[in-house]
C-alpha positions in Angstrom: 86.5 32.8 151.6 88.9 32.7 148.5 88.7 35.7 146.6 89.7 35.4 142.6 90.4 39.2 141.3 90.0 39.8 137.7 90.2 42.8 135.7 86.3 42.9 133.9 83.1 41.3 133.4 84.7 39.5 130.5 86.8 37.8 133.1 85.1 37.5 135.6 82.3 35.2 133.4 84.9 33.3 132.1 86.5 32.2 135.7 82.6 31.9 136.6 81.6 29.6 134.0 85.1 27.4 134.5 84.1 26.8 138.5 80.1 26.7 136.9 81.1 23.9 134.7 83.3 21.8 137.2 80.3 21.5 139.2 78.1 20.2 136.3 80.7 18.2 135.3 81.7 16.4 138.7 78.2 15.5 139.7 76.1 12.8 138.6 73.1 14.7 139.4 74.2 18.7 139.8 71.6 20.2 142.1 72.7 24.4 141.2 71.0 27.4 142.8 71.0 30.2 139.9 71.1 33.8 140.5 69.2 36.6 137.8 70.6 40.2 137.1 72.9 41.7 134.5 76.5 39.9 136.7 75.7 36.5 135.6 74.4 37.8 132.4 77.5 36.7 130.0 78.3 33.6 131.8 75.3 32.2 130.9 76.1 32.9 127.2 78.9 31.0 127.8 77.4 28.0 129.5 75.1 28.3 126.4 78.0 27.8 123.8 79.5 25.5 125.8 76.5 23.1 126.2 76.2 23.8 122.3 79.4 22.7 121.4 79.0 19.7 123.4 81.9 20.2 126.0 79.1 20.3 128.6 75.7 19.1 129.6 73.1 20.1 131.7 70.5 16.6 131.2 70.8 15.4 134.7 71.0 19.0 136.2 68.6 20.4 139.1 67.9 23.5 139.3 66.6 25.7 142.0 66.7 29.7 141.4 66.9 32.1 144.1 64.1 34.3 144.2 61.1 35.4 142.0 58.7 38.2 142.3 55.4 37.9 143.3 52.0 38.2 140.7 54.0 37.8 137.7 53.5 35.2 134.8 56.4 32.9 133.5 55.5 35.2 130.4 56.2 38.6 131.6 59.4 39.9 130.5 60.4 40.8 134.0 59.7 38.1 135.9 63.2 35.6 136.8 60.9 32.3 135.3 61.0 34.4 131.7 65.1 35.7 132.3 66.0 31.8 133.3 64.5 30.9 129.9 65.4 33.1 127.5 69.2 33.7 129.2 69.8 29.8 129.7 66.9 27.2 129.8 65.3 27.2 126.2 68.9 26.8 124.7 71.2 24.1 126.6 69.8 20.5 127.2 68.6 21.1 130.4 65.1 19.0 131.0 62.7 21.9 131.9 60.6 19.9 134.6 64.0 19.9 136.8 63.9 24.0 136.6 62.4 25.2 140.1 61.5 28.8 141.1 59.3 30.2 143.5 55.4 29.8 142.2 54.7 33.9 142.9 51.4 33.2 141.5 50.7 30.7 144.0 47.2 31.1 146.1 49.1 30.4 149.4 52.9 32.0 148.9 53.9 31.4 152.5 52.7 27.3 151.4 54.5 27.9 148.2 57.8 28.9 150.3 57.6 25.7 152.4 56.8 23.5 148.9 60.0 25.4 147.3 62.3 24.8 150.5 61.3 21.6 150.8 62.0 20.3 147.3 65.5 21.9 148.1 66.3 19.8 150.9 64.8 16.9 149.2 67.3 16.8 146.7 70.1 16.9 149.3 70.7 20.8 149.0 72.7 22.5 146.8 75.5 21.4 145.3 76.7 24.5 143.9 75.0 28.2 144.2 75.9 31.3 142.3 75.0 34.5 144.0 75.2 37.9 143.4 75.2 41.1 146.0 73.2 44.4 146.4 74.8 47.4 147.5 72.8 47.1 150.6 74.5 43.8 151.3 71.5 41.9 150.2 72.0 38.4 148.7 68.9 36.4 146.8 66.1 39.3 148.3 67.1 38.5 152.0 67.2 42.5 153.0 69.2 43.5 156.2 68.0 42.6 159.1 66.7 39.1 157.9 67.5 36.4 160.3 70.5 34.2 159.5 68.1 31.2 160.5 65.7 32.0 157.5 64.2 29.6 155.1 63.0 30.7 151.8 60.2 33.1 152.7 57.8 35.9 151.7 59.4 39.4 151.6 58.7 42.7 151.3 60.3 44.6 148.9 62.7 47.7 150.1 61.8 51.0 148.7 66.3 51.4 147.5 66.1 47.3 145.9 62.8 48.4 144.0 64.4 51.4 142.5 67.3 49.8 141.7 65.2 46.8 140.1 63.1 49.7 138.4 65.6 50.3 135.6 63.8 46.6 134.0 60.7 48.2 134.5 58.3 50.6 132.2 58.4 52.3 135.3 58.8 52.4 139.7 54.8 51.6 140.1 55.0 48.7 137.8 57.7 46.6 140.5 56.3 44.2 142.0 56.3 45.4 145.9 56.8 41.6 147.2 59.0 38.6 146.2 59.5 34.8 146.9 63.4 34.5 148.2 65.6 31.7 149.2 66.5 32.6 152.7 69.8 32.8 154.4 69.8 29.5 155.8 69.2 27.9 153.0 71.8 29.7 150.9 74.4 28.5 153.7 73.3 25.1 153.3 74.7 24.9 149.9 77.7 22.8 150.0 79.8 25.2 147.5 79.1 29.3 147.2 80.4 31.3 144.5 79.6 35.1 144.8 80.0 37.4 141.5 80.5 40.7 142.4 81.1 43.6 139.6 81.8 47.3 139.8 83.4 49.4 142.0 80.1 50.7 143.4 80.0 47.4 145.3 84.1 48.1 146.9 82.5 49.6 150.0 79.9 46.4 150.9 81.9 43.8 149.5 84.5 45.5 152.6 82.2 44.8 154.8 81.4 40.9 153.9 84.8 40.5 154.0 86.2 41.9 156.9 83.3 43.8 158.5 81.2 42.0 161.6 79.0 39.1 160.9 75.5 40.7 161.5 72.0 40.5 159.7 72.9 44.1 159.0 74.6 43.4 156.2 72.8 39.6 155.0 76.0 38.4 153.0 79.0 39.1 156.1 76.9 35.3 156.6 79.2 33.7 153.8 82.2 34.1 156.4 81.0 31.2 158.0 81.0 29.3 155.1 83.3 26.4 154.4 83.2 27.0 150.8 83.2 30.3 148.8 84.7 31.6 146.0 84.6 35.4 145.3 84.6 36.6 141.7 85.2 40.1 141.3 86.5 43.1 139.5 86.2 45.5 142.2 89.4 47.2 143.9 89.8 46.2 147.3 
């Protein structure tokens, strides 16, 4: 794994979007897995003035997010559907039909997980997939102790990620207790990773990915096997 140490969030979004936009720009047809959360937050107000300014474009970009939670409309302010729109979607020239994320309204989720995976793989995988990490070691909602092996799947949501999550909430009982996720085998499918990881609340897991064991323990110490991953972070190793 390569490791890029910067000194803040400013930083780190600008080194984010530069390996973001080399991706879009290489590809004739980008297929990117996107991540949510307040990390990638202020690089997708740069990809925004970018694509605005014209120095990139996002026409012939695929898109495939991460997770979503389950029961709530593309119009509820919390779900990922509305965060991918109003951080990113409704303002570069991306065509919205090539936008994916897990349907958690679907009648069947565990169907709706095979659909979603499948789509992935039909497009080749992913070209490029920005991730982020919980504290717990969790990347997309893939808690510890999710098989390495896993496709995107149903999951239930751990008591510690929903009070974490709970500070986008009115309150704790209004998070959703289940989620749609891109699983673990999936993410490592992606032909190029590149993990943000901010705050030095995260030095102690971030240790572990890095030089801990490789166990489903700790769901990211997976991107050691990874050919290609760049780590963004600010944290002090």
């Amino acid at each position: 794994m390569k490791i890029v140490k910067v000194k803040n969030n400013e930083e780190l979004s600008e080194k984010a979007t530069e390996l973001f936009v080399h991706a879009l720009s290489r590809l004739e047809k980008p297929v990117i897995g996107l991540a949510t959360g307040s990390t990638p937050e202020r690089m997708y107000e740069k990809l925004t003035e970018k694509c605005q300014a014209g120095d990139v474009s996002f026409k012939n970009a695929v898109t495939f997010n991460l997770d979503e939670y389950a029961g709530l409309t593309a119009g509820n302010p919390n779900s990922y559907r509305f965060y991918m729109d109003e951080k990113l979607f409704n303002h570069v020239d991306i065509q919205k039909e090539n936008t994916h994320l897990p349907n958690g309204l679907a009648d069947d989720l565990q169907k709706e997980c095979k659909i979603f995976d499948d789509s992935i793989t039909k497009e080749g995988n992913l070209d490029f997939l920005v991730l982020g990490i919980g504290l717990n070691g969790h990347i997309g909602f893939n808690e510890p102790g999710t098989s390495f092996d896993s496709r995107t799947h149903v999951v239930e949501l751990t008591e510690s990620t929903r009070e974490v999550n709970s500070r986008f909430f009115d309150s704790l009982d209004k998070v959703p207790t289940e989620a749609l996720t891109m699983g673990l085998g999936t993410i490592m499918e992606a032909k190029e990773i590149m993990l943000l990881v901010q705050g030095d609340k995260k030095a102690e897991i971030l240790k572990k990915v890095l030089h801990g064991e490789i166990t489903e323990e700790v769901p990211a110490s997976i991107l050691q096997r990874h050919p290609n991953t760049t780590i963004i972070t600010d944290v002090t190793l």
